[in-house]
C-alpha positions as CSV (number, residue, x, y, z in Angstrom):
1,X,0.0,0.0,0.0
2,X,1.3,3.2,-1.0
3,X,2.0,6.0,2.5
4,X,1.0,8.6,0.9
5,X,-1.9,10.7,1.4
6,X,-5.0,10.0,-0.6
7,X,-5.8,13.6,-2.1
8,X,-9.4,14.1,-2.9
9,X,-9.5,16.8,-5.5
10,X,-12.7,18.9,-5.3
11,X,-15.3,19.6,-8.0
12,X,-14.0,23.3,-7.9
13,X,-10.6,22.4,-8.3
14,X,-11.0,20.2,-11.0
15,X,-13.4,22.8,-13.1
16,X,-10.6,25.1,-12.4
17,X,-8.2,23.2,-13.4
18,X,-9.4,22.2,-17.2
19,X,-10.2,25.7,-17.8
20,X,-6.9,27.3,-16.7
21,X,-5.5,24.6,-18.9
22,X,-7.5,25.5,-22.0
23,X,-6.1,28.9,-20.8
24,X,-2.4,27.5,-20.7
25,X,-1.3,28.4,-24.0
26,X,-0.5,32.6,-25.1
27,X,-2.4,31.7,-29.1
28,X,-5.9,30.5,-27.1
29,X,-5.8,33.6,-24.8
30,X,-5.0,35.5,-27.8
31,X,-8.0,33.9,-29.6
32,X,-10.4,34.8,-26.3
33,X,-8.9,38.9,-26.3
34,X,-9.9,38.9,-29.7
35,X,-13.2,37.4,-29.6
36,X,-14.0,39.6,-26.3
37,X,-14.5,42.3,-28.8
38,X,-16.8,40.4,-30.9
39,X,-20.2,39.0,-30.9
40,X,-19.3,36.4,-33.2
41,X,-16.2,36.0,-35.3
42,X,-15.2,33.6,-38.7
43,X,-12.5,31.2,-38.2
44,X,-11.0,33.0,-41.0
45,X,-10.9,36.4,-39.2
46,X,-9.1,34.6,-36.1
47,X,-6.6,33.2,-38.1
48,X,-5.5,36.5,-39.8
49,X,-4.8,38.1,-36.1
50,X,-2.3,35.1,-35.6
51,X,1.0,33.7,-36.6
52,X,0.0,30.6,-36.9
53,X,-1.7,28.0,-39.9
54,X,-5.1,27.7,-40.1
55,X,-5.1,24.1,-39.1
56,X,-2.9,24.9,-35.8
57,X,-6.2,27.9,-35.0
58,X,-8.5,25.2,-35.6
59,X,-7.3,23.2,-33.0
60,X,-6.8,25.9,-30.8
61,X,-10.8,26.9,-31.0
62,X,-11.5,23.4,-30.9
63,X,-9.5,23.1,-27.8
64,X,-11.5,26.3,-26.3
65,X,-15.0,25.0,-27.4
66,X,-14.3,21.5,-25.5
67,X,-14.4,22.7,-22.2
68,X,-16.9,25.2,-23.3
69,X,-14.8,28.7,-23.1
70,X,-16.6,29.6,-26.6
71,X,-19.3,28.3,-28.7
72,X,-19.6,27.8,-32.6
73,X,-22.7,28.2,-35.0
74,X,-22.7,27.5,-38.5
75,X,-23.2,30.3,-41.2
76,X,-23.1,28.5,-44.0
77,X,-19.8,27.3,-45.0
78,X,-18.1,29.5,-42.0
79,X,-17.9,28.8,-38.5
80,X,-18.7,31.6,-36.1
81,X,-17.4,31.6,-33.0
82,X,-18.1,33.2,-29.7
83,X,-17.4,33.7,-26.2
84,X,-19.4,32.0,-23.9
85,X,-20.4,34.4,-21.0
86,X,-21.8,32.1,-18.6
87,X,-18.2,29.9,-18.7
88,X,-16.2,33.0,-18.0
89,X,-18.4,34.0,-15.2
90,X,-17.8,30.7,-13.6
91,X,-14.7,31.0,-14.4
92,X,-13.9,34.3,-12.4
93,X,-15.8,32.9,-9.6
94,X,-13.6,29.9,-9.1
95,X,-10.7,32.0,-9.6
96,X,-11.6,34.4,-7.0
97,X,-12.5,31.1,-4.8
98,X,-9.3,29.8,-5.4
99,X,-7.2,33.2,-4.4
100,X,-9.2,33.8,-1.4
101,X,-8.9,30.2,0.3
102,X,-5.1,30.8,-0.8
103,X,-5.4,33.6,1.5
104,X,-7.6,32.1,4.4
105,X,-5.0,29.0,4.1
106,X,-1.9,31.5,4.0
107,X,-2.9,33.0,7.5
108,X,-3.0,30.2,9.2
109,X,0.5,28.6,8.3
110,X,2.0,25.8,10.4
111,X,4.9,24.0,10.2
112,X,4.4,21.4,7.0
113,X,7.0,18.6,8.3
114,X,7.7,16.8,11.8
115,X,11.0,18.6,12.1
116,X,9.4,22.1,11.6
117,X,6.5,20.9,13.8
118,X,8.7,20.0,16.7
119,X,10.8,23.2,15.8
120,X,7.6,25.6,15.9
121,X,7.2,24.0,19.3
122,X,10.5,23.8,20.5
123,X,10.4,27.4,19.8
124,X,7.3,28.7,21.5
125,X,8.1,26.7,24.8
126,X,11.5,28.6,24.8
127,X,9.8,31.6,24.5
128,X,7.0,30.7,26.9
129,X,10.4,30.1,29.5
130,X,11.6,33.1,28.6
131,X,9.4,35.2,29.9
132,X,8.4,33.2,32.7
133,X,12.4,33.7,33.4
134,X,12.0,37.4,32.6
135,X,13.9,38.0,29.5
């Protein structure tokens, strides 16, 4: 059996964490600047902002419609694509989640390791001595 520590990863976390990653690459958060501006915007049109071949776009937008960052309608023969509102929303709210139980967890710091642990309390009884001694 392995020793360590089962980690159960929360439904939060995990939403976070396929989102950031669609995130996770400078072309896709290029993609989602430019589409901010937009109500709708042809594959084409994204692929001219970029340095990049159409093909390597298309599987950037593919990549953002999988977890649901943008949507896609038809127009005929073109694609139009779009941000989807409700995601990002989400999306800050997790985010902002995330920070502030960084900060909550970040105030309350203890020693991570046995050593540091007997350290922290090696520590505070001297202290405690100390000024029972008067220094």
């Amino acid at each position: 059996m392995n020793n360590k520590q089962s980690i159960d990863y929360n439904k939060t976390t995990i939403e976070l964490s396929t989102l950031l990653n669609a995130l996770s690459h400078p072309a896709r958060l290029q993609i989602i600047m430019h589409l901010a501006k937009y109500n709708g915007c042809q594959a084409g049109s994204i692929s001219k902002r970029l340095p990049l071949a159409k093909s390597t776009v298309s599987e950037h937008l593919s990549k953002l419609k999988e977890v649901g960052l943008i949507s896609c309608t038809s127009d005929g023969v073109c694609q139009n694509y779009q941000l989807n509102d409700n995601v990002f929303l989400l999306l800050k709210m997790q985010l902002f989640d995330f920070i502030n139980q960084i900060d909550d967890r970040k105030s309350k710091r203890v020693g991570c390791c046995p050593t540091s642990q007997f350290e922290n309390e090696k520590n505070l009884s001297l202290k405690n001595n100390n000024k029972k001694n008067g220094k």
